[in-house]
MARTOR-837109 format. One line per 2 residues: number of its first residue (from 1); their letters; for each residue x, y, z of N, C-alpha, C. Coordinates in steps of 0.2 Angstrom, whole numbers, plus 5000, padded with zeros to 4 digits. Layout:
BEGIN
NUM) a) X:Y:Z:X:Y:Z:X:Y:Z; ...
END
This chain:
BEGIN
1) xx) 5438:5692:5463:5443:5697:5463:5448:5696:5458; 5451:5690:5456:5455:5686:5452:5452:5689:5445
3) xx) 5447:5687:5444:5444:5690:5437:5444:5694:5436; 5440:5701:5440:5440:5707:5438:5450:5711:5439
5) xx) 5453:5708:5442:5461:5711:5440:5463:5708:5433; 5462:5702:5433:5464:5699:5427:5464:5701:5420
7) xx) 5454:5706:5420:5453:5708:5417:5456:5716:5414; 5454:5719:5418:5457:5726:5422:5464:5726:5417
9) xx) 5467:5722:5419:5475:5721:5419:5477:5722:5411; 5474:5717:5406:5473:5714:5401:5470:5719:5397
11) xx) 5465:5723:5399:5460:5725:5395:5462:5734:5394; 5465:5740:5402:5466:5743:5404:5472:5746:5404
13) xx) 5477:5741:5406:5482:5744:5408:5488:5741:5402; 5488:5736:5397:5491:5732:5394:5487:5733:5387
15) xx) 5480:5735:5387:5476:5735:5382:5477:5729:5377; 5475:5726:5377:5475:5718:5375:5466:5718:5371
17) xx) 5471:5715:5365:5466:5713:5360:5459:5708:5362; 5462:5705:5367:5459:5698:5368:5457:5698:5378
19) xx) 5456:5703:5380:5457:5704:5386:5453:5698:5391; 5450:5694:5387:5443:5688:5392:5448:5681:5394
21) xx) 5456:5682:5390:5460:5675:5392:5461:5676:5397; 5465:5684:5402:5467:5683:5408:5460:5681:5414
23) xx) 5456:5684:5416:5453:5680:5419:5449:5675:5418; 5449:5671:5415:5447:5664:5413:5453:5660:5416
25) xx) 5459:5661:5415:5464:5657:5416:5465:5660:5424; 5465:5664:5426:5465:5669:5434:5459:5664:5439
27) xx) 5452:5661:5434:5447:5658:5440:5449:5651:5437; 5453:5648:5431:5455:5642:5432:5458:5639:5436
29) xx) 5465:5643:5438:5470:5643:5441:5467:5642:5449; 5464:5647:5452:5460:5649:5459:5455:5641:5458
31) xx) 5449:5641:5455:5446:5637:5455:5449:5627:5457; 5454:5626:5451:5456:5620:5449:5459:5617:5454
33) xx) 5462:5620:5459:5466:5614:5467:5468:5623:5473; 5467:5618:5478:5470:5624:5480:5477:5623:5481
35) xx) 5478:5618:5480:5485:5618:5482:5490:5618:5473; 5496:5617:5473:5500:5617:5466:5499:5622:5462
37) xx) 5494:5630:5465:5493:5634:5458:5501:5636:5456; 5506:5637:5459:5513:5640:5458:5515:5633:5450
39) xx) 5513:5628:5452:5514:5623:5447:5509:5624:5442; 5503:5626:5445:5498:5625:5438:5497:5631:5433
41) xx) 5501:5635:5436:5503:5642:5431:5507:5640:5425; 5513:5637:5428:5520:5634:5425:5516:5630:5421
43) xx) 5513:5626:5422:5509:5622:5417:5506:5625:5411; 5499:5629:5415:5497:5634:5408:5500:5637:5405
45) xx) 5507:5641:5407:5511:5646:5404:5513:5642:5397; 5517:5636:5399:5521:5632:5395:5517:5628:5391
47) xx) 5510:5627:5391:5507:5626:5385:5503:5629:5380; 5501:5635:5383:5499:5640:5379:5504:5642:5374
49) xx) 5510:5642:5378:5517:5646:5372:5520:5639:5369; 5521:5632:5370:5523:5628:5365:5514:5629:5360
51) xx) 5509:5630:5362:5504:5628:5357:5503:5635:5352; 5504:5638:5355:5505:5646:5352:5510:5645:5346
53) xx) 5516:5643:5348:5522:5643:5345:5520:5637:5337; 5521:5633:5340:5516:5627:5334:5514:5630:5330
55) xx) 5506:5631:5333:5501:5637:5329:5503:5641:5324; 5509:5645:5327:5510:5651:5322:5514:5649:5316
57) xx) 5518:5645:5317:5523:5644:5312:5518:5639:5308; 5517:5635:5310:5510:5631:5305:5507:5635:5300
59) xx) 5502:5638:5303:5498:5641:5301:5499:5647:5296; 5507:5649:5297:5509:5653:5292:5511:5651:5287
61) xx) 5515:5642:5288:5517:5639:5282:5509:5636:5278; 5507:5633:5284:5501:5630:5277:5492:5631:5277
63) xx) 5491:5637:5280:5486:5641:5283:5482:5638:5287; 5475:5640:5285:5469:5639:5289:5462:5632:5283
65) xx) 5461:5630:5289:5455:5627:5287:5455:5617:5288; 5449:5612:5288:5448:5609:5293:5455:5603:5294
67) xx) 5457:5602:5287:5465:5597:5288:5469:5600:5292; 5471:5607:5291:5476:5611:5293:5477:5610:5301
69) xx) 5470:5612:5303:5467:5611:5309:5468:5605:5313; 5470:5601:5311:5468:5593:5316:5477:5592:5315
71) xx) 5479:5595:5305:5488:5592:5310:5490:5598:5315; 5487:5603:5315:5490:5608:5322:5492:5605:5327
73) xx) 5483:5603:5329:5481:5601:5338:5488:5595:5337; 5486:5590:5332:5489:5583:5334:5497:5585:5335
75) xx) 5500:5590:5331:5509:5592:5332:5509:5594:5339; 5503:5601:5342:5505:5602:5347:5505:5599:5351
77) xx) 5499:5592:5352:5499:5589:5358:5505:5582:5357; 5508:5582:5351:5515:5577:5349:5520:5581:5354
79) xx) 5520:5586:5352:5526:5591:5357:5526:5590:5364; 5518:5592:5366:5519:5591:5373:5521:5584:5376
81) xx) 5517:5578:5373:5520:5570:5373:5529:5570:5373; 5530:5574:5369:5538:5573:5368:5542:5575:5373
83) xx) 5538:5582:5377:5542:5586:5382:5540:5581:5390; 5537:5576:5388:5532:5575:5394:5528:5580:5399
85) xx) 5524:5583:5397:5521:5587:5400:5516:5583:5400; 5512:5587:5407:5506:5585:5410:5499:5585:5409
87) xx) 5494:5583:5410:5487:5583:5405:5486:5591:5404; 5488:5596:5412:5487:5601:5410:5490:5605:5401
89) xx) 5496:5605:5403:5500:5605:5398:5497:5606:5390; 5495:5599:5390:5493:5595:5384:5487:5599:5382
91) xx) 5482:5602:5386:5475:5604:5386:5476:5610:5384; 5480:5614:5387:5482:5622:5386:5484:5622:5378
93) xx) 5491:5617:5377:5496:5618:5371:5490:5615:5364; 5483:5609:5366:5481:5607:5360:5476:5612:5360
95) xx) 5474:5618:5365:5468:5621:5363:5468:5628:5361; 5476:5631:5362:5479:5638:5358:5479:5634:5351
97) xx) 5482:5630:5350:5484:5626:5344:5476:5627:5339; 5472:5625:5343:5466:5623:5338:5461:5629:5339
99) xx) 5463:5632:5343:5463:5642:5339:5465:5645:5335; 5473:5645:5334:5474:5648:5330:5474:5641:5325
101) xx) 5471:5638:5323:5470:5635:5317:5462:5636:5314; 5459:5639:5317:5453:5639:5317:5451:5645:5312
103) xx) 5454:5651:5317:5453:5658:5318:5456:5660:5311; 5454:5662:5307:5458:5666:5300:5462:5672:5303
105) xx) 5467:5673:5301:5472:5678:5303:5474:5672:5311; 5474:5668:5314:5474:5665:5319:5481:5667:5324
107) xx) 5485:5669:5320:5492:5672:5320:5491:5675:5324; 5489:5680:5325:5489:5687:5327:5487:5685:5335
109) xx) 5483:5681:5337:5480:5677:5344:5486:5677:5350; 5490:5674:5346:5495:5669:5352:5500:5676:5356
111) xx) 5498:5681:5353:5502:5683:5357:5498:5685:5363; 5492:5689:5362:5487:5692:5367:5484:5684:5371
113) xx) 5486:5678:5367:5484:5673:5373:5489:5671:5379; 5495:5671:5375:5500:5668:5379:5501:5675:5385
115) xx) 5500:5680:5384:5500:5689:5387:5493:5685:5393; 5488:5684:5389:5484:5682:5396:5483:5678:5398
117) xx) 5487:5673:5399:5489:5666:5402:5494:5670:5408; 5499:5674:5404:5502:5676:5410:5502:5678:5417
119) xx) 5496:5684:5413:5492:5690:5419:5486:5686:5424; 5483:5683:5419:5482:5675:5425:5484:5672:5428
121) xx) 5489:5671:5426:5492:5666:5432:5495:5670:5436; 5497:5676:5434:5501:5681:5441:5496:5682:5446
123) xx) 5490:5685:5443:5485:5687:5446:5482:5682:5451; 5481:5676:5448:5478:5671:5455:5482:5671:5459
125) xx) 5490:5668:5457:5492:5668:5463:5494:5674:5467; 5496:5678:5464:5495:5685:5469:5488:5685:5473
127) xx) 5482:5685:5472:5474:5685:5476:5476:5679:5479; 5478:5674:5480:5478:5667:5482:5484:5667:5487
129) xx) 5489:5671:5486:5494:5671:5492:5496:5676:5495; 5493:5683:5492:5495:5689:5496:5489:5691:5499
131) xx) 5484:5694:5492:5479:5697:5495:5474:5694:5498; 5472:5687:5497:5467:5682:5502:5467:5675:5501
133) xx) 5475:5676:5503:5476:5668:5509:5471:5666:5510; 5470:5658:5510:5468:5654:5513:5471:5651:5520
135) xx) 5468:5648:5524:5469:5649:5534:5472:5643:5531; 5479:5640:5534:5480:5635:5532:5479:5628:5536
137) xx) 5477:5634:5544:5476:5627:5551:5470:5626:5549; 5464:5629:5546:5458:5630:5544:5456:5622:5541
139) xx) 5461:5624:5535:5461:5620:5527:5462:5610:5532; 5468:5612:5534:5470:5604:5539:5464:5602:5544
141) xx) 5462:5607:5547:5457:5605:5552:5450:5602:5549; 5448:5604:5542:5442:5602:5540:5443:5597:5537
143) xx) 5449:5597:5531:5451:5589:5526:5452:5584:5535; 5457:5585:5538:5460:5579:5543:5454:5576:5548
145) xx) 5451:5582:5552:5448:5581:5559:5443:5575:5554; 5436:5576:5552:5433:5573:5550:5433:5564:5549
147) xx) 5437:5565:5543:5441:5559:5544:5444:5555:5549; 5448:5559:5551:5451:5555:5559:5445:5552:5564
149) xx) 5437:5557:5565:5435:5554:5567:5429:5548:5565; 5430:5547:5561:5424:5543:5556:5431:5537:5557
151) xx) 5437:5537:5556:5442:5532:5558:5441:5529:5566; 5441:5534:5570:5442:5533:5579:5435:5531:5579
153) xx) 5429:5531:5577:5421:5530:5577:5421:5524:5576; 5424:5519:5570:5424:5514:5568:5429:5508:5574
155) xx) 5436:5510:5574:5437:5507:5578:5435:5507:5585; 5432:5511:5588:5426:5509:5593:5422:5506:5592
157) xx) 5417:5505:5586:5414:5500:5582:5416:5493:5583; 5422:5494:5581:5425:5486:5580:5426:5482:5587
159) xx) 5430:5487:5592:5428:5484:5598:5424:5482:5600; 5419:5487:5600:5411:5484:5603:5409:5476:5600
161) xx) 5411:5476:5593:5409:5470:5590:5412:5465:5594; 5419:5464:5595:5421:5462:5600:5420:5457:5604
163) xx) 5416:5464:5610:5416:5464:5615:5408:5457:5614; 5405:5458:5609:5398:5457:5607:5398:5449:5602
165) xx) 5404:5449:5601:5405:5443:5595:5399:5445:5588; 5399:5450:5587:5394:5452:5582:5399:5453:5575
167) xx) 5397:5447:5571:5401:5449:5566:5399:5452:5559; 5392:5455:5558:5391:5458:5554:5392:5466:5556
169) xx) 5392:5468:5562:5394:5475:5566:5402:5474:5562; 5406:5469:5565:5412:5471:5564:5414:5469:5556
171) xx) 5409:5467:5551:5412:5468:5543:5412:5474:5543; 5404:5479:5544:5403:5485:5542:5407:5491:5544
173) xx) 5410:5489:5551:5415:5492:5552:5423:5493:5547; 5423:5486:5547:5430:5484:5542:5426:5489:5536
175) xx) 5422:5488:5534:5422:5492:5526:5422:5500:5527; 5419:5503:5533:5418:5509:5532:5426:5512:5537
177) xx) 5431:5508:5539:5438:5509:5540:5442:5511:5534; 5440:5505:5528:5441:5507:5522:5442:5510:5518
179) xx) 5434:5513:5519:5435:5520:5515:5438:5527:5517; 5438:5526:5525:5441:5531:5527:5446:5530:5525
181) xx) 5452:5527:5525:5457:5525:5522:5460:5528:5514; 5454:5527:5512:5455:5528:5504:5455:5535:5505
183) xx) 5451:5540:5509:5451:5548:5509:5455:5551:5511; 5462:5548:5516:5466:5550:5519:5471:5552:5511
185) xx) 5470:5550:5506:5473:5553:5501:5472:5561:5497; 5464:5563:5500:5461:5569:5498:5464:5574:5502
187) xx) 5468:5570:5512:5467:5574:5517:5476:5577:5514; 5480:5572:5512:5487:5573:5509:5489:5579:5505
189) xx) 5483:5579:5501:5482:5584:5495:5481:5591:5499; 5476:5591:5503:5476:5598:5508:5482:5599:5511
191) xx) 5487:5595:5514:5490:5597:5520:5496:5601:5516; 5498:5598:5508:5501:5600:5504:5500:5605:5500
193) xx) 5494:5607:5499:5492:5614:5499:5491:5619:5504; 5490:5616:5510:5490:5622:5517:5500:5623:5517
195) xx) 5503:5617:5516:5510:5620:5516:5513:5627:5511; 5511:5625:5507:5512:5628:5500:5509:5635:5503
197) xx) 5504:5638:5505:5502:5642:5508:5505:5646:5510; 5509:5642:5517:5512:5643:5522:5518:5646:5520
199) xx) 5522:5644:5516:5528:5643:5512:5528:5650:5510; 5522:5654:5503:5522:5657:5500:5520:5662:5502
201) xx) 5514:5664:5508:5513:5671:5509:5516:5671:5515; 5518:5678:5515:5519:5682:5521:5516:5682:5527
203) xx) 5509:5681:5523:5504:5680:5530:5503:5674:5533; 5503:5671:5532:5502:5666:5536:5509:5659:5536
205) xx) 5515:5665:5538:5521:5658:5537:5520:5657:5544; 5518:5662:5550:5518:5659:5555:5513:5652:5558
207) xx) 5510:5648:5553:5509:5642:5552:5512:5637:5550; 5518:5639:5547:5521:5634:5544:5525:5628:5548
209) xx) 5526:5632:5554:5529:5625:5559:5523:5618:5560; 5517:5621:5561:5513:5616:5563:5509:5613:5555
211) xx) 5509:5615:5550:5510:5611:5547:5514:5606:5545; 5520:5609:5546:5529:5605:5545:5528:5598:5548
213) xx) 5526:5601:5555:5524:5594:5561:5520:5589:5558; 5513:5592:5556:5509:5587:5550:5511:5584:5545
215) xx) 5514:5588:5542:5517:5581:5537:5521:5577:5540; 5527:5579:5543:5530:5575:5547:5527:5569:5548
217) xx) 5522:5567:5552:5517:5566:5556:5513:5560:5552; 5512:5564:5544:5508:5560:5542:5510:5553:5536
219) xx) 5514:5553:5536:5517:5545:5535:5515:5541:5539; 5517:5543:5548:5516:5538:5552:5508:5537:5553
221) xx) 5505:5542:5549:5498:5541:5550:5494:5537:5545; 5497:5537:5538:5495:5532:5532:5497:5527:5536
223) xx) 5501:5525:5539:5502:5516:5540:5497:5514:5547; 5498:5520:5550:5491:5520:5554:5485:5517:5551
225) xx) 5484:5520:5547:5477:5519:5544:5476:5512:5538; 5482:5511:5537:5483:5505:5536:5483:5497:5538
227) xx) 5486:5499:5544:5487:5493:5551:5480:5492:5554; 5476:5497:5554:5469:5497:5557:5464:5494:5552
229) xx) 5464:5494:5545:5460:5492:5540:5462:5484:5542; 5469:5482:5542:5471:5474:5543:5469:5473:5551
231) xx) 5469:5476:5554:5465:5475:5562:5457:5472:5563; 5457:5480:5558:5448:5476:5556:5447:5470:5552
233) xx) 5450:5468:5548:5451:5462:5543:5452:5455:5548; 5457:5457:5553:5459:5449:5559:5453:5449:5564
235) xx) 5451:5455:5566:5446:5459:5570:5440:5452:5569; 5438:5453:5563:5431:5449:5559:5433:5442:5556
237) xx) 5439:5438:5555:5441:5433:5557:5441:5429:5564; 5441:5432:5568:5442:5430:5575:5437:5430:5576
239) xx) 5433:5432:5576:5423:5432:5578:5423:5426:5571; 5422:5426:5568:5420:5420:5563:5423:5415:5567
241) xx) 5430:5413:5566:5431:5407:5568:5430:5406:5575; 5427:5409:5580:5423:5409:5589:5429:5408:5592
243) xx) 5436:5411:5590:5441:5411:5595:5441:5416:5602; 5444:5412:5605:5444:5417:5612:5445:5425:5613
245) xx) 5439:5429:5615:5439:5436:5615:5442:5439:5621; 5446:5438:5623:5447:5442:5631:5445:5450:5632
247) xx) 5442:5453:5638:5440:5459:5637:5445:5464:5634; 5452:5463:5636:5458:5466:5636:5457:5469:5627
249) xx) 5456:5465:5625:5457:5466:5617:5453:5470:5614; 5446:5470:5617:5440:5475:5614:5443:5482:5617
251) xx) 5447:5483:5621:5447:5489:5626:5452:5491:5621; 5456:5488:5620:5463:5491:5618:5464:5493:5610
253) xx) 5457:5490:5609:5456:5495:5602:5453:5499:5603; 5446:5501:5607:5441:5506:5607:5449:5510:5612
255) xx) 5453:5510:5615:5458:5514:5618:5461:5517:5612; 5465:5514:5606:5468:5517:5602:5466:5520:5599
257) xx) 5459:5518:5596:5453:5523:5593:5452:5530:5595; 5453:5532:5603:5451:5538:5606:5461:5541:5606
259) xx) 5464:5537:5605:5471:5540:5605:5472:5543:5596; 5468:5539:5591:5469:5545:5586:5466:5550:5585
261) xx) 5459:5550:5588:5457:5555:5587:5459:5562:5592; 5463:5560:5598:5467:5563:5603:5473:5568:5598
263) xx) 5476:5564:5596:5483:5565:5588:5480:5571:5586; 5475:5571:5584:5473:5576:5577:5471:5582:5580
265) xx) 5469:5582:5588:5465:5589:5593:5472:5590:5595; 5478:5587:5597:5483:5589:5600:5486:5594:5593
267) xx) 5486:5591:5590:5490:5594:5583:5486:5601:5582; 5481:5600:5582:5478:5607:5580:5477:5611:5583
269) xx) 5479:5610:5592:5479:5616:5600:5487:5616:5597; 5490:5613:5594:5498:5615:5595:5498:5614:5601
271) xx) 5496:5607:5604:5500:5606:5610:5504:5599:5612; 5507:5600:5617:5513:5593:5617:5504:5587:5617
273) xx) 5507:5583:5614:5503:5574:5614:5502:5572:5619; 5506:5574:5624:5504:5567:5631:5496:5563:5630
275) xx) 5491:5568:5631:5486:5563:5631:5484:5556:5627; 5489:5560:5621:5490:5554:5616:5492:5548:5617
277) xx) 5498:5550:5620:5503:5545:5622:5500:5539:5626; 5496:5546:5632:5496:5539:5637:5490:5536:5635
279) xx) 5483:5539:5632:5479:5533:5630:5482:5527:5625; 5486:5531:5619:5490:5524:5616:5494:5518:5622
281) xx) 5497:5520:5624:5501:5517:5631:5496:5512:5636; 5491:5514:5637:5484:5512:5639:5482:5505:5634
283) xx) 5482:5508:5628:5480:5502:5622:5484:5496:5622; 5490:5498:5623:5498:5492:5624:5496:5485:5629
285) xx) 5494:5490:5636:5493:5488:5641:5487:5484:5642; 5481:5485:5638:5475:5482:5639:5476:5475:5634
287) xx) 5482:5476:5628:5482:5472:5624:5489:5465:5626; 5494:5468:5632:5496:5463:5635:5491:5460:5639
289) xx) 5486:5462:5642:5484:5458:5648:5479:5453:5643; 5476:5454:5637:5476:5450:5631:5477:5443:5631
291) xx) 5482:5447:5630:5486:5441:5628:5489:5435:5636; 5489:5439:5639:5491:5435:5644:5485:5429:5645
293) xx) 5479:5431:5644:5472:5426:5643:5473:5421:5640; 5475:5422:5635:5476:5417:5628:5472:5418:5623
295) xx) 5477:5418:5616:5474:5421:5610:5477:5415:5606; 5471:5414:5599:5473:5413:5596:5476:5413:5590
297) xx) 5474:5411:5583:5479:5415:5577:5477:5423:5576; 5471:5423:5572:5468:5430:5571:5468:5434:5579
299) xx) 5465:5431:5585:5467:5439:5589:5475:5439:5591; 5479:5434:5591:5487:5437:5591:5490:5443:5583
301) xx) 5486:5440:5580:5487:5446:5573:5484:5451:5575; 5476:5453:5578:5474:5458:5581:5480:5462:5583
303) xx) 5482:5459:5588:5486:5463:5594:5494:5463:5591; 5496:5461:5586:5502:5461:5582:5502:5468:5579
305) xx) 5495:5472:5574:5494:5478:5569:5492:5482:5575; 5490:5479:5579:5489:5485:5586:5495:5489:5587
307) xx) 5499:5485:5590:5507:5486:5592:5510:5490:5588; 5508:5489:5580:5513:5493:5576:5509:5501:5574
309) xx) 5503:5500:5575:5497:5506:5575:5500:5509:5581; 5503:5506:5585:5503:5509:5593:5511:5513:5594
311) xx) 5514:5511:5591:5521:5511:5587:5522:5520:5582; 5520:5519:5577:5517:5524:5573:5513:5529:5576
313) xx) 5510:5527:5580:5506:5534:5582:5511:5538:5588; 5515:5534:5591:5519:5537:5595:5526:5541:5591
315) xx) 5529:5537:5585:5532:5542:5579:5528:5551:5579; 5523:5547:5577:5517:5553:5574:5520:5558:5579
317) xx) 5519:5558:5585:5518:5562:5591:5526:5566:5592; 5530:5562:5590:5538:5565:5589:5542:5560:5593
319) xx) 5540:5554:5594:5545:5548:5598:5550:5546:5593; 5557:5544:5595:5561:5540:5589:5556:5534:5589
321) xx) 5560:5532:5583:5556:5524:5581:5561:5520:5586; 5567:5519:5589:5567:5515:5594:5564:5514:5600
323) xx) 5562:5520:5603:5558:5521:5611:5552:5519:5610; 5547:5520:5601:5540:5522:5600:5538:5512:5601
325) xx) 5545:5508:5597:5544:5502:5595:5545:5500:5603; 5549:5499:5606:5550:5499:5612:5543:5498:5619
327) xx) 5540:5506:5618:5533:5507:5622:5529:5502:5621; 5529:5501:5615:5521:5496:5608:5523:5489:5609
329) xx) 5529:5487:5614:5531:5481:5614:5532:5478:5607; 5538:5482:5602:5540:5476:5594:5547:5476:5597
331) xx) 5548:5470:5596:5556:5469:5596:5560:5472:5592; 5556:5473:5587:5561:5475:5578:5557:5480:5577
333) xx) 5560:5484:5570:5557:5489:5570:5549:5487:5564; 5545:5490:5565:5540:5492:5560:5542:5490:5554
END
């Protein structure tokens, strides 16, 4: 839809010499993120017209042809460097540049370029935010759920290892907690384009609160998922050096393990967390009676990144960091 307006637009209504820029730039814009197009317009606009601008005035003082052409590219993409512009930027402003230094009469280009850089970029994000939105609970539900349970999966894993002194179970847990970790960065970039979303069209602001809540939310879940990675990490020390595993400790992970992935179903019923809470709360409890057995270095680190995972996840859910650190048994804060 984005290309054929683009087109239509450029070609039809503006009659444009060069009519194939605006949707080329209309399905890069749609295509390239869904999130930041409002940014990545502002980007293309501003490089297509500092590289246009370059272009033209060059190209009039010292024409065309293959020298001319390379100091173009390299002045425009000098300018971009100097304005600090972004790789976008740099791509747009060196490749108007090396059009109109190409193209004999080249001159004549940067207007109907920079005219369809425009109409593209209107045009996607008009299809992209008025005429078909994207669901932004949708967008969160597919990057987050996922994840979160390939997260809760593993720390069930790790417990069992535990429960089992298996310490090649409990590596391969640690590494694929890991990764999960590492993709929690992909889940970031969604939620900030499902906002963006939210934000921009009309249709779907009445999401924006339970987004709002998400991000909120998810800080306390980056360190979640960080506290857990070191869990695993003590987790698989303690098995190796054959210290005391009390059952409390296996319990109290495979409990908080089912408390985030509780986190992510609660948030996306938009409903109050209780069940969250009280499984976390549950996890607290399995991990005093822990300790009350006796631990030594690595499982009191266990139940140390617990507390604070236990901690955060009750931030997450909307607790103060006093009451949350409190619940999780930390003296201090996090």
């Amino acid at each position: 839809m984005a290309a054929w307006l683009g087109w239509f637009i450029s070609a039809k209504v503006l009659d444009s010499a060069e009519p194939l820029f605006a949707p080329a730039v209309a399905v890069g814009v749609i295509a390239g993120a869904i999130g930041n197009r409002v940014r990545r317009t502002g980007e293309l606009v501003a490089g297509v017209v500092l590289g246009a601008f370059i272009g033209h005035w060059l190209v009039r003082a010292i024409g065309v042809g293959p020298v001319q052409t390379g100091l173009v590219v390299i002045l425009a993409i000098s300018a971009t460097i100097l304005f600090r512009g972004g790789g976008a930027v740099m791509a747009q402003a060196g490749g108007t540049a090396l059009l109109l230094g190409l193209v004999t009469g080249g001159p004549n280009l940067a207007v109907p370029r920079t005219q369809g850089v425009l109409v593209g970029g209107l045009v996607a994000i008009t299809v992209a935010l008025l005429i078909l939105p994207i669901n932004p609970l949708r967008v969160v539900r597919r990057a987050a759920s996922p994840t979160a349970d390939l997260f809760a999966s593993e720390l069930t894993t790790l417990g069992r290892a535990l429960t089992h002194r298996d310490l090649k179970q409990a590596e391969d847990a640690l590494n694929r907690a890991t990764a999960a970790e590492a993709h929690r960065k992909k889940v970031t970039e969604m939620v900030a384009a499902a906002r963006e979303v939210a934000i921009l069209s009309p249709w779907r602001r009445r999401r924006l609160g339970m987004i709002r809540r998400y991000q909120h939310a998810s800080e306390h879940i980056d360190n979640i998922y960080a506290s857990g990675r070191e869990m695993a990490r003590w987790t698989v020390a303690a098995i190796r050096e054959d210290e005391p595993l009390p059952a409390g400790l296996s319990a109290s992970i495979e409990h908080f393990g089912q408390a985030v992935r509780l986190l992510y179903r609660d948030f996306l019923a938009e409903r109050e967390p209780e069940p969250t809470r009280a499984r976390a709360l549950q996890a607290i409890k399995d991990a005093d009676d822990a300790c009350a057995e006796g631990l030594e270095i690595s499982g009191t680190a266990v139940v140390a990144q617990l507390r604070a995972s236990v901690s955060e996840l009750l931030q997450a859910t909307g607790l103060p960091e006093a009451e949350a650190n409190e619940q999780a048994g930390l003296t201090h804060p996090v």
